[in-house]
N, C-alpha and C positions, 0 to 999 in steps of 0.2 A: 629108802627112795627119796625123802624130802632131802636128808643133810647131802645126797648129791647132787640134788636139784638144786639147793640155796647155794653149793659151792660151784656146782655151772658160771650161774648167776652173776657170785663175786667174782667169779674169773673171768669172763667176760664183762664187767664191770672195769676191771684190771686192764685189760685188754686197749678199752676203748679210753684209759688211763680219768677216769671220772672217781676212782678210790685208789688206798692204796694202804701201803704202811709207814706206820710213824715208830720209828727206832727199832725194825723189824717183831714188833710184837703187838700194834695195836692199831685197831682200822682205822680209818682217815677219809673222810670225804673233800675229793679238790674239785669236783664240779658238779652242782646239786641239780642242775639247768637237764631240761629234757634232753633227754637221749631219742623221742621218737616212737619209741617203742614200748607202751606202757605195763607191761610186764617188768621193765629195765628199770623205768622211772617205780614203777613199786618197791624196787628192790633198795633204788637211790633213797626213799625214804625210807625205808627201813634198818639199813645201813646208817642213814643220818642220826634217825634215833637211837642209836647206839653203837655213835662216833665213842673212840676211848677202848671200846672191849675187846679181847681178843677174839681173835679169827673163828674160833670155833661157836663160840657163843651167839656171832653174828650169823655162821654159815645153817644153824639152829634157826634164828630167827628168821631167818631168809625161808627154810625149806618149810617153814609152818605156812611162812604168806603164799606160797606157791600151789599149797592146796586145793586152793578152790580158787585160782588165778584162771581168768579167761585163756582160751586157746592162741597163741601168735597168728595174729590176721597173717593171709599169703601177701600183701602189698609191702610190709615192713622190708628193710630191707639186713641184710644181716652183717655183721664184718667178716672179713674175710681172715683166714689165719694166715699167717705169712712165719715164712721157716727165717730163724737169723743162725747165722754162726756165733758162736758164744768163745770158739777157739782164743786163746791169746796171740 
């Protein structure tokens, strides 16, 4: 349950384009700046501290911190998913 939790996480991290990846194999933080929502921002610093690792390593770290992470206040507000065509 954590390593799908910390990968929620980075994927909506992803999402809201605040991490990503550097040469498809190692995490990257592009915006350290609150997200709002401090479950996210715990996540931004935990991903921060281990900018450089692979994906797994981090989605590990993420689902430890998530543990004992306060519940999402209902005021937060959440992003929205949006479908793309990816077709050529």
């Amino acid at each position: 349950m954590d390593v799908a939790l910390g990968g929620a996480n980075l994927i909506e991290l992803t999402m809201l384009e605040r991490v990503g990846l550097a040469d498809r194999k190692s995490v990257v933080v592009y915006d350290q700046s609150s997200t709002g929502d401090p479950i996210l921002d715990r996540a931004l610093g935990v991903i921060g501290a281990r900018q450089g690792k692979k994906p797994k390593a981090v989605v590990e770290a993420l689902g430890k911190n998530l543990r004992n992470a306060p519940r999402r206040s209902p005021g937060v507000a959440r992003p929205q998913v949006r479908a793309q065509d990816r077709r050529p």
